[in-house]
N, C-alpha and C positions, 0 to 999 in steps of 0.2 A: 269345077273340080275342087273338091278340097284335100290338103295337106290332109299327110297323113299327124297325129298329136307328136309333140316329144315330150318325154317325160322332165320333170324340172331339175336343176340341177344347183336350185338355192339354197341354198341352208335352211333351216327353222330358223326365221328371226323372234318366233315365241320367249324362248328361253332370254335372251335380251333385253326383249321389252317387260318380260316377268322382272327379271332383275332390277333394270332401270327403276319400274317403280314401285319395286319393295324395297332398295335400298333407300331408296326418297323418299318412301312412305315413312317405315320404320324412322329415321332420320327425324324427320321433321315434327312427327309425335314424341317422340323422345321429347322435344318442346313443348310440346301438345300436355302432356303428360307431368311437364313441371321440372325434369330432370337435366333437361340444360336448356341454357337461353336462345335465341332466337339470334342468330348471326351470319356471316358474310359464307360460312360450312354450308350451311342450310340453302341458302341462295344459290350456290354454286353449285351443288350437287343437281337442286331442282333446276337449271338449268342446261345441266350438260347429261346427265343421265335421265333426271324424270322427263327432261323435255325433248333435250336433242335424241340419246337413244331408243325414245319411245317411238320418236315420230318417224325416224330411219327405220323402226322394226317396223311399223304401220305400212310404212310407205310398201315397203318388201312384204307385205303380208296381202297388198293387191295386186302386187305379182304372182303370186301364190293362190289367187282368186279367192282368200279367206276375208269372207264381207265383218264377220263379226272381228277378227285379229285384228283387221286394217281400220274398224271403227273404234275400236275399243284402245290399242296404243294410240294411234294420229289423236283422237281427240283428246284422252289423258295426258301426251304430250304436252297439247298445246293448253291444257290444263293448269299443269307444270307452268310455262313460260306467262299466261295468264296471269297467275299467283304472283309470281318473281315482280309484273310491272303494277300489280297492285300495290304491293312492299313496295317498291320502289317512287311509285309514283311522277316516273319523268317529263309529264307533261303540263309545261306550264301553265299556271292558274286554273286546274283542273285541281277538286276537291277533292281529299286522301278518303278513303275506304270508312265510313263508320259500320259500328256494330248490326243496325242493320238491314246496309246493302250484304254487309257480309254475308249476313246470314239469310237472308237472298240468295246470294251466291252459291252458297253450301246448298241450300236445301234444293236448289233448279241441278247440282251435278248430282245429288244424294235421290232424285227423281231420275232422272236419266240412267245412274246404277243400277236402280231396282229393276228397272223396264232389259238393263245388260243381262243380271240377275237371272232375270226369265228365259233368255235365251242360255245362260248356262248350263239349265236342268236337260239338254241335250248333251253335254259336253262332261268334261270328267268333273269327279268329287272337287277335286283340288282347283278348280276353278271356280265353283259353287261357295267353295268357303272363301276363297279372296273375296268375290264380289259381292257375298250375305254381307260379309264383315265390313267393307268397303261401306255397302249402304248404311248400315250402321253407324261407319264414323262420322259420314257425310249427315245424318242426321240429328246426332248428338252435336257435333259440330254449331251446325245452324240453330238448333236449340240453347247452344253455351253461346252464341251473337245474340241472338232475339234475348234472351230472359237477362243476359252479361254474368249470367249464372257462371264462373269460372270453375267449380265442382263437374257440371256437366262438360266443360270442356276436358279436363282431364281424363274424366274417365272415358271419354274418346279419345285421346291421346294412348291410354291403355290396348282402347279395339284396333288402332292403328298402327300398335307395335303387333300386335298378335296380325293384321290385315298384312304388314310391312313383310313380317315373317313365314306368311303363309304365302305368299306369292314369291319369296325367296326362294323357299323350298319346293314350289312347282317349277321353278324356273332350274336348278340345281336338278331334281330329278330327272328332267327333261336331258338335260344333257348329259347324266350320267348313264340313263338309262339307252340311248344311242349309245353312248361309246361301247358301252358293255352288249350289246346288240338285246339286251334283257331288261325285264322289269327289276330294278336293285331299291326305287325309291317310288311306291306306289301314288298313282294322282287322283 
């Protein structure tokens, strides 16, 4: 016999993991971009928000039985805390990060976006533009490692404040548009 379903009674952790990491995005290209430096800010946010809140919304989005939410924060999370121990580099006699494994780096998650990417064009606008832009930075990125072209890194630094800000504001709509039981902030 099977139970009858109940309907779920979790919140959207969308709105959260949007946040988490557009505030971290945005954040970290700000560096990206030239306009502030690279410091202990930057680290700690992509810890606690790009990583930790992304990977709690994840988690809570396979509850939700949302394959693409629970793949798309858990991985980005763990993206986040990935970054954090490459900066950091805490294991000893293990060689720091050069330009390019980096961009290695960049361009295997700026692959992995586009293929997100594809799966967006099911889903709303405001998703579509984080994740274009997303693949974007991830690819200027790995292009500003490979060539040490520091011009091309900025001007992803730029797509990643507009990426940071555009997933802020799906993330912001999302929950205004609950509270108010209406569309106030279109996605």
């Amino acid at each position: 016999m099977s139970s009858p379903t109940k309907a779920s009674t979790i919140a959207n952790p969308a709105p959260l993991g949007l946040l988490g990491f557009g505030l971290t995005t945005l954040l970290l290209n700000l560096h990206n971009a030239g306009l502030i430096g690279l410091s202990i800010v930057i680290v700690a946010m992509g810890f606690a928000l790009g990583g930790a809140a992304q990977i709690i919304a994840g988690i809570i989005e396979f509850f939700k039985n949302n394959t693409f939410g629970a793949t798309a924060f858990t991985a980005y999370g763990f993206f986040w805390w990935s970054l954090i121990l490459i900066w950091l580099n805490p294991f000893e006699g293990m060689a720091g990060a050069d330009l390019t494994s980096m961009g290695w780096y960049l361009l295997l998650w700026g692959v992995f976006t586009l293929l997100m990417f594809f799966a967006t064009l099911r889903l709303n606008r405001g998703l579509q533009v984080v994740f274009l832009s997303l693949t974007a930075l991830f690819f200027l990125l790995a292009a500003g490692d490979f060539t040490g072209n520091t011009a091309i890194t900025r001007i992803g630094g730029w797509v990643g404040i507009f990426c940071g800000a555009s997933a802020i504001y799906c993330s912001l709509a999302q929950v205004i548009n609950e509270v108010y039981g209406e569309t106030k902030m279109p996605v």
